[in-house]
Phi, psi and omega in degrees: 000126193283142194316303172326321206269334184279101198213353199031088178207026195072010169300357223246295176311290231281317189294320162311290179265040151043019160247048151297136193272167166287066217303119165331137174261172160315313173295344206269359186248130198255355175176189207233106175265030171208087195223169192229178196198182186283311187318336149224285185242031194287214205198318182235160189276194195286322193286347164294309166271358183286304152334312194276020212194302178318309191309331210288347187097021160302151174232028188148157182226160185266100176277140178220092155276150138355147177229166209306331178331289239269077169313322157330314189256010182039095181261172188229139164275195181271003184265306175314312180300329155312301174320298175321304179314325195277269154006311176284260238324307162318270193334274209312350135317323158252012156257148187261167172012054170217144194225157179219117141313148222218085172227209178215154151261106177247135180306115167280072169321165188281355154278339199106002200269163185248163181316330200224165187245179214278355180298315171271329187265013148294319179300357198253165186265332194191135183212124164272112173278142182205164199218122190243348164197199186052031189276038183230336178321114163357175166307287205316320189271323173350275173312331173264299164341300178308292201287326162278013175274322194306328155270029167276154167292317183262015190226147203251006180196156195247114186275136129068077200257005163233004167095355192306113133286094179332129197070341190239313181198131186274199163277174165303157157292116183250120145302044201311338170306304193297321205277340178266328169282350171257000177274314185296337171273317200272323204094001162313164197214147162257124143351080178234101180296143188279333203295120185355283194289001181265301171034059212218095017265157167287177187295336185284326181283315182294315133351280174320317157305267215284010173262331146298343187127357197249144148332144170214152176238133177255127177221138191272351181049053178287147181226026161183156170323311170316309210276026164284319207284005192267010155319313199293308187321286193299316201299313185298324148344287149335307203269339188271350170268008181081007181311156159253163160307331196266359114350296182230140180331321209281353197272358174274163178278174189268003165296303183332290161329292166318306192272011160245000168064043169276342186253302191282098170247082203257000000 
């Protein structure tokens, strides 16, 4: 029984009647689906982290910068992201056996609706929806706000998805059942940002999320290099929620993705 699992959370049954699971490794994760550059509040450029993400033994990265609401954040409209867009495309014309994905972190408003319109984030392999203000809203408009970006046509993962700063801020008020049974109906991928103070969803929600149906993405939601190395954080997350490789998105390669339209939802 692998250490993560010992929490008396039914391993001790599960171990018995010989269904434990195989918990995803480190190795088994082929990249990072959440990673931000200087185009909004990053630190480095996009061929800076995909190198620092090649050393790591990585075979892609997702770039998701902010979109425009989050002025704070130089967020990108739709003539940068295009611009941007253009960039990856170059670049990956000159990388070998490295693929850099072409997405966003776009702001889930407070009808539910996303920052940018679908005319662009269709061109994208991945758009992480994410909710960025209005955290003080009640369960109901919350839990509705979530579920409708979750019917967007486009968006292929839900960010950092109860909102938590460790210490700092708890989550939102949520319905989370509700918010996994529409990802599981929709086809949404869930989030478990790496990022320290985040660690979102945590292992138990995330457990839950995948007892439901849902598919999960590990994002280190890094804004400099260093903070690539913080994959391990989420993959143990993963592991302590019972994950499998077939569990999360990232242990597939990224042709693999494209082509099951585990990223893209058009």
């Amino acid at each position: 029984m692998e250490p993560e699992l010992r929490e008396d959370r039914g391993e001790i049954e599960a171990a018995a009647e010989g269904r434990l699971p195989k918990i995803v490794a480190l190795d088994e994760v082929r990249g990072d689906l959440h990673v931000h550059t200087r185009w909004s509040d990053g630190t480095a450029s996009i061929e800076e982290m995909a190198e620092k993400a090649r050393s790591l033994g990585m075979e892609y990265i997702a770039i998701c910068d902010h979109s425009k609401s989050l002025g704070i954040a130089r967020g990108l409209d739709e003539a940068r992201l295009r611009e941007q867009m253009a960039e990856i495309d170059a670049l990956n014309e000159r990388l070998d056996g490295f693929t850099v994905l072409r997405g966003i972190e776009c702001d889930i408003k407070a009808d539910g609706s996303l920052d940018l319109p679908g005319s662009v984030l269709g061109d994208l392999d991945f758009v992480v929806a994410s909710v960025h203000s209005g955290f003080r809203a009640d369960e109901e408009q919350m839990t509705a706000r979530m579920v409708s970006a979750i019917h967007s046509d486009h968006v292929s993962a839900i960010g950092h998805p109860t909102g938590r700063l460790i210490q700092r801020r708890g989550p939102y008020a949520l319905n989370l059942e509700a918010i996994f049974e529409a990802a599981a109906a929709q086809g949404v991928m869930m989030e478990i940002n790496a990022f320290p103070n985040r660690l979102d969803l945590d292992d138990v929600n995330s457990r839950a999320a995948m007892e439901r149906g849902v598919r999960m993405t590990i994002g280190t939601d890094a804004h400099s290099p260093d903070h690539l190395e913080l994959l391990p954080l989420g993959v143990s997350v993963a592991r302590r929620g019972w994950l499998e490789a077939e569990d999360v998105a990232n242990a597939l390669p990224a042709e693999e993705l494209l082509k099951r339209r585990c990223l893209k939802r058009r």
